[in-house]
C-alpha positions in Angstrom: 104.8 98.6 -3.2 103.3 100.6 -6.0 99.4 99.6 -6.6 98.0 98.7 -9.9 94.0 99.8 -9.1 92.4 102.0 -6.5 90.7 98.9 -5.0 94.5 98.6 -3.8 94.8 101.1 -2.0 94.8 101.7 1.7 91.8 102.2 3.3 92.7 105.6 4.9 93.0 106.5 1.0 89.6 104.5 -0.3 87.2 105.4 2.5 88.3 109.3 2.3 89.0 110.4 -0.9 86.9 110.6 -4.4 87.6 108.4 -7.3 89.3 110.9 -9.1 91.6 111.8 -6.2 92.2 108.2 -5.6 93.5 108.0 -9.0 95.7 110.6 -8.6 96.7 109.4 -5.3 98.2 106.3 -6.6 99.7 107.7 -9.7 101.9 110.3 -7.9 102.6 107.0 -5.2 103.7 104.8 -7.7 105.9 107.6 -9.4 107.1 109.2 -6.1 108.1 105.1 -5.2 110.3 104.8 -8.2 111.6 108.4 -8.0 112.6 107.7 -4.5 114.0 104.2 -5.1 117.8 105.6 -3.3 117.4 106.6 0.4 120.2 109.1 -0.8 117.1 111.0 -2.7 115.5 111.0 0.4 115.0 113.5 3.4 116.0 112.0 6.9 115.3 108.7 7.8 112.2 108.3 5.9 111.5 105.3 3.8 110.6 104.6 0.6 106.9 104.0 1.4 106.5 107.0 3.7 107.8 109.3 1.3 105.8 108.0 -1.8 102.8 108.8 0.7 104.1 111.8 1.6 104.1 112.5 -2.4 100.4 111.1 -3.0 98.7 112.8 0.1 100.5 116.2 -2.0 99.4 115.6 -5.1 95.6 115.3 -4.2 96.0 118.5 -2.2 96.9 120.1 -4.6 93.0 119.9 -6.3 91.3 118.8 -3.7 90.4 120.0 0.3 88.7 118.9 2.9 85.3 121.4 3.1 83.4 122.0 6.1 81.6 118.5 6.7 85.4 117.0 6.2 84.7 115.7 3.1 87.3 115.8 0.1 85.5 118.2 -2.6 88.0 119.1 -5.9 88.9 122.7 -5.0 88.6 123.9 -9.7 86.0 122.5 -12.1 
């Protein structure tokens, strides 16, 4: 199910990540959802969900990491 606001998001995504990475989170979910729509697209037996998070926990490390308190801190300025 694609999500319309941050507030919608699960709180794995919400009590971890920043704002910013949230947004990005669910953008690249909601895309990777559609995109995804035909298991044939698909690798293995994962569904539609799990790979649109698969996608979304990608996207955000992609510009952000975890530093050494394990906190999410965007990697460029």
């Amino acid at each position: 199910m694609p999500y319309s606001r941050n507030d919608d998001l699960p709180d794995q995504v919400t009590d971890n990540l920043p704002q910013r990475a949230q947004k990005i989170y669910r953008k690249a979910f909601n895309s990777a959802y559609e995109q995804y729509d035909s298991p044939d697209d698909r690798r293995g037996e994962s569904g539609r969900e799990e790979t649109a998070h698969r996608v979304a926990w990608s996207a955000v490390k992609k510009e952000y990491s975890k530093d050494e308190n394990g906190d999410w801190k965007r990697d460029r300025d």
